[in-house]
C-alpha positions in Angstrom: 100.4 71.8 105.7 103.2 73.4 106.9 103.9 73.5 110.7 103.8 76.9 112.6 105.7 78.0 115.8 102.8 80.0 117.2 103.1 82.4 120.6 101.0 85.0 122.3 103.2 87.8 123.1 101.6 90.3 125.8 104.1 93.6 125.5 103.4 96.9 127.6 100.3 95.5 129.1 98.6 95.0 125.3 98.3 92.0 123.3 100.9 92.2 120.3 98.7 92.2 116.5 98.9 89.3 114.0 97.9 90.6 110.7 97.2 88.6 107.6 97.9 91.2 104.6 96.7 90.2 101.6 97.5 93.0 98.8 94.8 93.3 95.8 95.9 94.6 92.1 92.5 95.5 90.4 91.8 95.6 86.5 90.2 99.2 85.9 87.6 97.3 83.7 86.2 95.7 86.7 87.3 97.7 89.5 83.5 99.1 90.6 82.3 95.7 90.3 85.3 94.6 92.9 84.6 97.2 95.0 81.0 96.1 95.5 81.5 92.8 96.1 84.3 93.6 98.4 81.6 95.8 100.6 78.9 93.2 100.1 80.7 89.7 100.1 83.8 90.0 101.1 83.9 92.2 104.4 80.4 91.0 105.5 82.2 87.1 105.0 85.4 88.4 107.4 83.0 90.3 110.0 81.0 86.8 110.7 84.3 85.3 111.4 85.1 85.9 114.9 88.8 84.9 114.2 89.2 88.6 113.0 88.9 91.4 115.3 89.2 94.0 113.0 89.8 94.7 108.9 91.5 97.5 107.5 91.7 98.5 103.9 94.3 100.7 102.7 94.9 101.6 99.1 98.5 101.5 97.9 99.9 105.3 97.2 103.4 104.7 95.0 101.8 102.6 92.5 100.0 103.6 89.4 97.3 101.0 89.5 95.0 99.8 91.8 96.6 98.5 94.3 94.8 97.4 97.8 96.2 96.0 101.5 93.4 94.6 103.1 94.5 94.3 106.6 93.0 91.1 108.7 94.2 91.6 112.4 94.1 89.6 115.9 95.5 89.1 118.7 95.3 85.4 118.7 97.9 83.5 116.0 96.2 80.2 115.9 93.0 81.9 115.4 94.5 83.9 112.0 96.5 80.3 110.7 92.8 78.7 111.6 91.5 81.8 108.6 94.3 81.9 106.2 93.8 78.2 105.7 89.9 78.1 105.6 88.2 81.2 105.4 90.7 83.1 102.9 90.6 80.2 100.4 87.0 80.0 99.7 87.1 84.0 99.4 89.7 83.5 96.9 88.1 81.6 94.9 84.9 83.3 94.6 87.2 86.4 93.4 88.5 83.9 91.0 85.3 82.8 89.6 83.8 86.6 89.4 86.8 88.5 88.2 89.1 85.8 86.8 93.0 87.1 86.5 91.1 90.7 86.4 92.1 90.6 90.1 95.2 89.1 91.6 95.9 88.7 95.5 98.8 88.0 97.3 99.1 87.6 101.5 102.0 88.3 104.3 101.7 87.4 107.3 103.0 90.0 109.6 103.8 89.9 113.3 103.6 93.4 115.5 107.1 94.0 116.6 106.6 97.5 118.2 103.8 99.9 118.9 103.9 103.6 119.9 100.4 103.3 121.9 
């Protein structure tokens, strides 16, 4: 396990966002079967975790396939290390299991530097 420098930052009177990216590229052959288990495993799995405080999915414009950003965000950075190591894996590995290489993730962990609010 690699060891992480962790801070909360408190900026302008709000707590800065920690967000767990993880970008999704989905086979068309199994993309409506992704997209229900993303509504009924996936996001239902994330929204039990308190860790998260709120998901966003976005889908990738300047790409010709399906491409996905789920975005995992909190305010607390020990709370998303605690769910990329034990809550993401597991979630992984059910994608694995359904879809095989028919879906392929990849995750960045981003810090907020600035916001406008």
């Amino acid at each position: 396990m690699q060891s992480y420098e962790l801070f909360i930052i408190f900026a302008k009177n709000k707590w800065v966002m920690y967000v767990y990216n993880l970008t999704v590229v989905i086979s068309d052959e199994v993309f409506t079967q992704w997209q229900e288990w993303l509504q009924n495993v996936y996001l239902p799995t994330i929204n039990t975790n308190k860790a998260i405080e709120r998901v966003r999915v976005f889908k990738v414009l300047n790409v010709p396939e399906k491409h996905y950003a789920i975005h995992h965000e909190t305010t607390s950075p020990a709370q998303l290390l605690h769910f990329i190591e034990h809550t993401i894996p597991k979630l992984l590995q059910q994608s694995a299991e359904t879809f095989g290489e028919k879906v392929l993730f990849w995750g960045t962990q981003l810090k907020e530097v600035k916001s406008e609010e």
